[in-house]
C-alpha positions in Angstrom: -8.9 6.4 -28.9 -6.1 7.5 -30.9 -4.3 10.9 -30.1 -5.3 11.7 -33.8 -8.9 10.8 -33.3 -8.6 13.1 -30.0 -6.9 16.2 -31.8 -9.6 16.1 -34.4 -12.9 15.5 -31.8 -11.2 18.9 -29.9 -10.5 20.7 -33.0 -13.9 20.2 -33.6 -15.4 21.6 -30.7 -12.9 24.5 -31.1 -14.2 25.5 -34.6 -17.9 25.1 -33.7 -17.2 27.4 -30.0 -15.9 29.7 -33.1 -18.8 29.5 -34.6 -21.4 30.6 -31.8 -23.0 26.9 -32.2 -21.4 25.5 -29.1 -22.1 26.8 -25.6 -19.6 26.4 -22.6 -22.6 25.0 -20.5 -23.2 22.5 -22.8 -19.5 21.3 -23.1 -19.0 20.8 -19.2 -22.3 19.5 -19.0 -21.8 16.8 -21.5 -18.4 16.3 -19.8 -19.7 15.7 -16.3 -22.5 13.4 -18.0 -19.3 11.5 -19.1 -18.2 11.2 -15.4 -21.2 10.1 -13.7 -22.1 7.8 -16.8 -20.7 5.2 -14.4 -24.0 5.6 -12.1 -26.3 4.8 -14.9 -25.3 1.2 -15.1 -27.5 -1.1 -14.2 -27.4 -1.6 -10.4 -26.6 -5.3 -10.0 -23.6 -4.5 -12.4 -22.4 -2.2 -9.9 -22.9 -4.2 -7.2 -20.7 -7.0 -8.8 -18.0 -4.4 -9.7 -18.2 -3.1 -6.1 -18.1 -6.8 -4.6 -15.4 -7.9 -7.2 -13.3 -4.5 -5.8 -13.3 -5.4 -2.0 -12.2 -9.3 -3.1 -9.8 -8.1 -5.0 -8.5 -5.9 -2.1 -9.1 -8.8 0.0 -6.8 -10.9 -1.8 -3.8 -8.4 -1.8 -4.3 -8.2 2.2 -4.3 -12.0 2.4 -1.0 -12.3 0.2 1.2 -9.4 1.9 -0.5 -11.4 5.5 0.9 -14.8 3.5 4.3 -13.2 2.5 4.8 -11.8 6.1 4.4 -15.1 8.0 7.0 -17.0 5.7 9.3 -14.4 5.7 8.7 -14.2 9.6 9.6 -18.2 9.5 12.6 -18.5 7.1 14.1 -15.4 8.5 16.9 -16.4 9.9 17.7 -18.8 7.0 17.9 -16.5 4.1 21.0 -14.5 3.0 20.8 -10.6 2.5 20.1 -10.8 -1.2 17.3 -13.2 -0.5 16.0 -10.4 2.3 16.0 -7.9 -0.6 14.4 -10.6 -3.1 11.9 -11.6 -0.9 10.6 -7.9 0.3 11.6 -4.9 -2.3 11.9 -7.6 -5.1 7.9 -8.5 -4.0 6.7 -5.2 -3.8 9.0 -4.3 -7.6 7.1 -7.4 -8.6 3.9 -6.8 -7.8 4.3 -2.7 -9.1 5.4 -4.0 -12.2 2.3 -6.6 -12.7 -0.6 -3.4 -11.7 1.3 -1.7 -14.7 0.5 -4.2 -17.4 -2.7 -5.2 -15.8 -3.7 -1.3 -15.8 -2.9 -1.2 -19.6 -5.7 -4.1 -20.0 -9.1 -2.3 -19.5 -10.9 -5.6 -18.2 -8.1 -5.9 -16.2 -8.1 -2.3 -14.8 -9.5 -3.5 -11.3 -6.9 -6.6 -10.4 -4.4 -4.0 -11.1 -5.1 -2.0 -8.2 -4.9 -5.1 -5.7 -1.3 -5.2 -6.9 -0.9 -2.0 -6.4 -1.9 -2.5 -3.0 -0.1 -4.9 -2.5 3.1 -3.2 -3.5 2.4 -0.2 -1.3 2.2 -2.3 1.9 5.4 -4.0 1.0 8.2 -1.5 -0.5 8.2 0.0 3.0 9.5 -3.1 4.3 11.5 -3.8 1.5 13.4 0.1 1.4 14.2 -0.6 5.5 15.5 -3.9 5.0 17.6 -3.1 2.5 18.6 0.6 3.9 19.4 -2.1 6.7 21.6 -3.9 5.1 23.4 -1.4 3.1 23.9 -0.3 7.1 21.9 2.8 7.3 20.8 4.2 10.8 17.2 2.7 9.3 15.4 5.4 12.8 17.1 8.2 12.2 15.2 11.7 10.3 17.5 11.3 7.5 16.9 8.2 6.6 13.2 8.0 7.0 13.2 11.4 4.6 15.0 9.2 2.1 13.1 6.4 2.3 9.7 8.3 2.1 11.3 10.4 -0.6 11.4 7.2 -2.7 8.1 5.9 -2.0 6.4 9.2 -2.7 8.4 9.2 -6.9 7.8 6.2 -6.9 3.9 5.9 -6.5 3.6 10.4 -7.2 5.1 9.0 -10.4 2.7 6.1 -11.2 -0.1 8.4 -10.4 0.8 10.6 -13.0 1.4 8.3 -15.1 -2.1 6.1 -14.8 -4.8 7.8 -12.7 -5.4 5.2 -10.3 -6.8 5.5 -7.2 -4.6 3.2 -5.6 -2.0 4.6 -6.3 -3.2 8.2 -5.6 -4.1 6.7 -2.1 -0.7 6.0 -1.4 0.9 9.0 -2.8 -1.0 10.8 -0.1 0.2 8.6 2.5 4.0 8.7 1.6 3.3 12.5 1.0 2.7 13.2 4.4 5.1 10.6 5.9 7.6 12.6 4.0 6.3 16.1 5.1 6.2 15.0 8.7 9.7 13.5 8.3 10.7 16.9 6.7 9.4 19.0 9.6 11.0 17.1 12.3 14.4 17.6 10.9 13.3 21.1 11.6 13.9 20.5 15.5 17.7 20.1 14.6 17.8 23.7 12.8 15.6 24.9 15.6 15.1 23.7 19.1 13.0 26.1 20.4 10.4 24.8 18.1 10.6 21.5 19.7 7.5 19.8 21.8 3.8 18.9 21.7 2.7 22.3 20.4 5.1 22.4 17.6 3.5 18.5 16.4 -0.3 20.5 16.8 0.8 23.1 14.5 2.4 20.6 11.9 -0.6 18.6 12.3 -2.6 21.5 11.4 -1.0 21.9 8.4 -1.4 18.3 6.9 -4.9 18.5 7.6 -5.6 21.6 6.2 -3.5 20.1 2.8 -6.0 16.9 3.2 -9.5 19.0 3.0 -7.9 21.3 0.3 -7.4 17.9 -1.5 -10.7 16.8 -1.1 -12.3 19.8 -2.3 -10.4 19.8 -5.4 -11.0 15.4 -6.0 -14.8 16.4 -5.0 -14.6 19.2 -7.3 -12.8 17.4 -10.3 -14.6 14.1 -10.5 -17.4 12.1 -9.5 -15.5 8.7 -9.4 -13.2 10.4 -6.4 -15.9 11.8 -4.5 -15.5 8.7 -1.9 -11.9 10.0 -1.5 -12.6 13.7 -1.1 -15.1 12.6 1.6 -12.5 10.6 3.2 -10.1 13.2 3.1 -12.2 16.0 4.5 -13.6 13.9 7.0 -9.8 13.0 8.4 -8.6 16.6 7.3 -11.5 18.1 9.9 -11.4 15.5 12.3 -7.2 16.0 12.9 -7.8 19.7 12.7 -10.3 20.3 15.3 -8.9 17.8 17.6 -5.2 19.5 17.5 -7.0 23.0 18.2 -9.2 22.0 20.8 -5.6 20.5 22.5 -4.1 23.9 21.6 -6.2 25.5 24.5 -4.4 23.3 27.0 -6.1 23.5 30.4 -6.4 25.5 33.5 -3.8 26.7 34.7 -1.7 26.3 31.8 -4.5 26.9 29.6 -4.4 29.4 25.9 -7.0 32.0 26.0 -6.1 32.3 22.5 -7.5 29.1 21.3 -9.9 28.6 24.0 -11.5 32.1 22.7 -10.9 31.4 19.2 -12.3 27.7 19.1 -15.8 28.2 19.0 -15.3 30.8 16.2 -13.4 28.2 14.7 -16.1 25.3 14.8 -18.6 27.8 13.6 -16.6 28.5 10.4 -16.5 24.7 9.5 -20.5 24.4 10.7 -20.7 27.3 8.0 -18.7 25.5 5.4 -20.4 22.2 5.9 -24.0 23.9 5.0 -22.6 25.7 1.5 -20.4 22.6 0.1 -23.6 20.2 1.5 -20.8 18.1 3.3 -22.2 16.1 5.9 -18.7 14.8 7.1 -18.4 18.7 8.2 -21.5 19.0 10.2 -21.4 15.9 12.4 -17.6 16.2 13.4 -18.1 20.2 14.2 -21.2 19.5 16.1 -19.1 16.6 18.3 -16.3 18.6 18.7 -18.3 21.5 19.8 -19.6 19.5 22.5 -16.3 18.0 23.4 -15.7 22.1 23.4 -18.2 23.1 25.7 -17.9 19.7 28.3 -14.1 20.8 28.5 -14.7 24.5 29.5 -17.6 23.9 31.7 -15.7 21.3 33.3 -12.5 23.6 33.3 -14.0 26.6 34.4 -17.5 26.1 36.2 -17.4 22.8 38.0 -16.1 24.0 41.2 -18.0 27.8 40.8 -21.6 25.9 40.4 -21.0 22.1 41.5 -20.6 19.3 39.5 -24.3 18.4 39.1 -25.4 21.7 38.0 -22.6 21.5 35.5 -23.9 18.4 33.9 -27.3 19.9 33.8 -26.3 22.7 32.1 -24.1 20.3 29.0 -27.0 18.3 28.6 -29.3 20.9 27.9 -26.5 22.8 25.7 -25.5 19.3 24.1 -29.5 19.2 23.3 -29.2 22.6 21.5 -26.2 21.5 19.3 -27.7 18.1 18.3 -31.3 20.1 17.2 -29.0 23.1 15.4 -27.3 20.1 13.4 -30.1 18.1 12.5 -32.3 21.3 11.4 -28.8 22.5 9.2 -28.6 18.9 7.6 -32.6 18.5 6.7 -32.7 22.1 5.2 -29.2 23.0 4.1 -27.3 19.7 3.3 -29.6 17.5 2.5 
C-alpha cells in the first residue's frame, strides 16, 4: 500500500467519524480483527510457518556454531584486518542481508535468522576490534561503549522494520547497557557498592521488563509470546532479588522480610485481573520459598525441625489449592 492509498483510506474514516456513521468501537475492533487475522489461517499453515521459524532459527545457530570453530582454528593465522573481516564484517554482513530480505514479504521470515545471526556475532566482532584498536576491552567504559553501539544499532533497526528479532535484541543490549551504566555508578559513589546495591538495580530492570510486556501484550497479538516472556523473567528476577533483600538471621531486613508477603500478594492480585498465568505460578512458588525460609529462619529451633516441616507442608498445601482455585475461576 501506497502512502497515498493510506492518506485517503484514513481521511476516509475521518470524514465518516465526522459524520456520526463511524463508531470508535468499531474502528479498534476491526483493527484488532486485523491483528489476530493471523490466527484464522488454516492450522496446518501455521504449523508450517511455525516449523519453517524454528529451522530457520536453527540454521542461524548452526552458522554463528560453524563460524566460531573456524575462526577458533585459523586464529592464530589470520592478520587483524582478517580478525575484523571475519567477526564484525560477518555480523555487518549478515545485518545487511535481514534488511533486503525484510523488504521481500515472502522473505520476511529468513530475514530474522540473519538477524539473529548478526546479534550473536557483532558482540564478538565490537571486542575484537575494540581489541585491536587497544582498548581496555573489561573495563565499564568500554563495555558502555560497546553496548551503546549494539543498542543504535539494533534500537535503530527496530524502528526502522518492526521485527521481532531485532526488538529481542534491543532489549538485551538495553539492559547490558543499563547495567553497564549503573556500575559506573560505584566510581561516583562507593558507598553504594555491594550485593544490595546489584538487588536494587536488578529490581529496576525487571520492573522495566514487565512494564514492557504489558504494553507488547497490550499493543499487539503477534507479541503476546514476548510480553509473556518478559513478565515471566520481569517477575521471576523481581521476587527473587526481594526475597534475598531480607537477608537472614542475624543479619536479616525486617523491612523486606515484613514487606514480602505484601509484596507476593500484590502480584497474586495482578495475575487474577490481567488473567496472566506466568504471575500466579511464580508468586505462588516464591511464596513458598517465602514461608520455607522464615519457618526455617525463625521456628526450627523454637518448635524442632519436624514440626517445622509439618507445618510448610500443610501451609505449601494451602498455597497450591489458593492458586489453582484463582487460575480455574479468575484466569482461566
Amino acid at each position: 500500500m501506497t502512502p497515498e492509498e493510506k492518506n485517503q483510506i484514513l481521511n476516509q474514516i475521518r470524514d465518516l467519524s465526522a459524520k456520526g456513521e463511524i463508531t470508535r468501537e468499531e474502528v479498534l475492533s476491526a483493527f484488532k480483527q486485523g491483528q489476530v487475522q493471523e490466527q484464522d489461517e488454516d492450522p496446518d499453515l501455521q504449523k508450517q510457518k511455525r516449523l519453517s521459524a524454528i529451522m530457520y532459527f536453527i540454521g542461524g545457530a548452526v552458522i554463528f556454531t560453524g563460524i566460531a570453530i573456524l575462526i577458533g582454528q585459523q586464529w592464530r593465522n589470520f592478520s587483524d584486518f582478517t580478525r575484523i573481516l571475519a567477526t564484525l564484517g560477518v555480523a555487518i554482513a549478515a545485518y545487511a542481508v535481514g534488511i533486503l530480505f525484510d523488504k521481500d514479504e515472502r522473505l520476511k521470515l529468513i530475514s530474522q535468522s540473519f538477524f539473529f545471526l548478526s546479534g550473536l556475532i557483532f558482540p564478538i566482532g565490537l571486542h575484537v576490534s575494540f581489541d585491536i584498536l587497544h582498548f581496555a576491552v573489561n573495563s565499564r567504559e568500554t563495555q558502555l561503549m560497546i553496548s551503546g553501539i549494539l543498542l543504535s544499532i539494533f534500537l535503530g533497526g527496530y524502528l526502522t522494520f518492526r521485527n521481532t528479532v531485532l526488538l529481542i535484541f534491543t532489549i538485551i543490549f538495553g539492559s547490558w547497557v543499563y547495567l553497564s551504566l549503573t556500575e559506573n555508578i560505584y566510581r561516583i559513589n562507593p558507598v553504594w557498592v555491594g550485593w544490595k546495591f546489584d538487588c536494587y538495580r536488578l529490581m529496576a530492570l525487571s520492573l522495566s521488563y514487565m512494564l514492557m510486556g504489558y504494553y507488547f501484550g497490550e499493543q499487539t497479538q503477534k507479541r503476546k509470546t514476548l510480553s509473556e516472556w518478559l513478565m515471566s523473567i520481569g517477575i521471576l528476577i523481581f521476587l527473587g532479588v526481594t526475597l534475598g533483600l531480607g537477608g537472614w538471621k542475624p543479619e536479616q531486613s525486617l523491612f523486606w522480610e515484613l514487606s514480602y508477603p505484601l509484596v507476593v500478594f500484590i502480584f497474586i492480585y495482578l495475575s487474577v485481573q490481567l488473567k496472566n498465568k506466568s504471575f500466579l505460578s511464580i508468586s505462588s512458588l516464591y511464596l513458598m520459598a517465602y514461608i520455607s525460609k522464615i519457618t526455617a529462619e525463625y521456628f526450627a529451633n523454637n518448635l524442632g525441625w519436624a514440626f517445622s516441616l509439618v507445618m510448610i507442608g500443610f501451609l505449601l498445601i494451602g498455597i497450591g489449592y489458593l492458586a489453582f482455585y484463582l487460575n480455574k475461576k479468575y484466569i482461566r
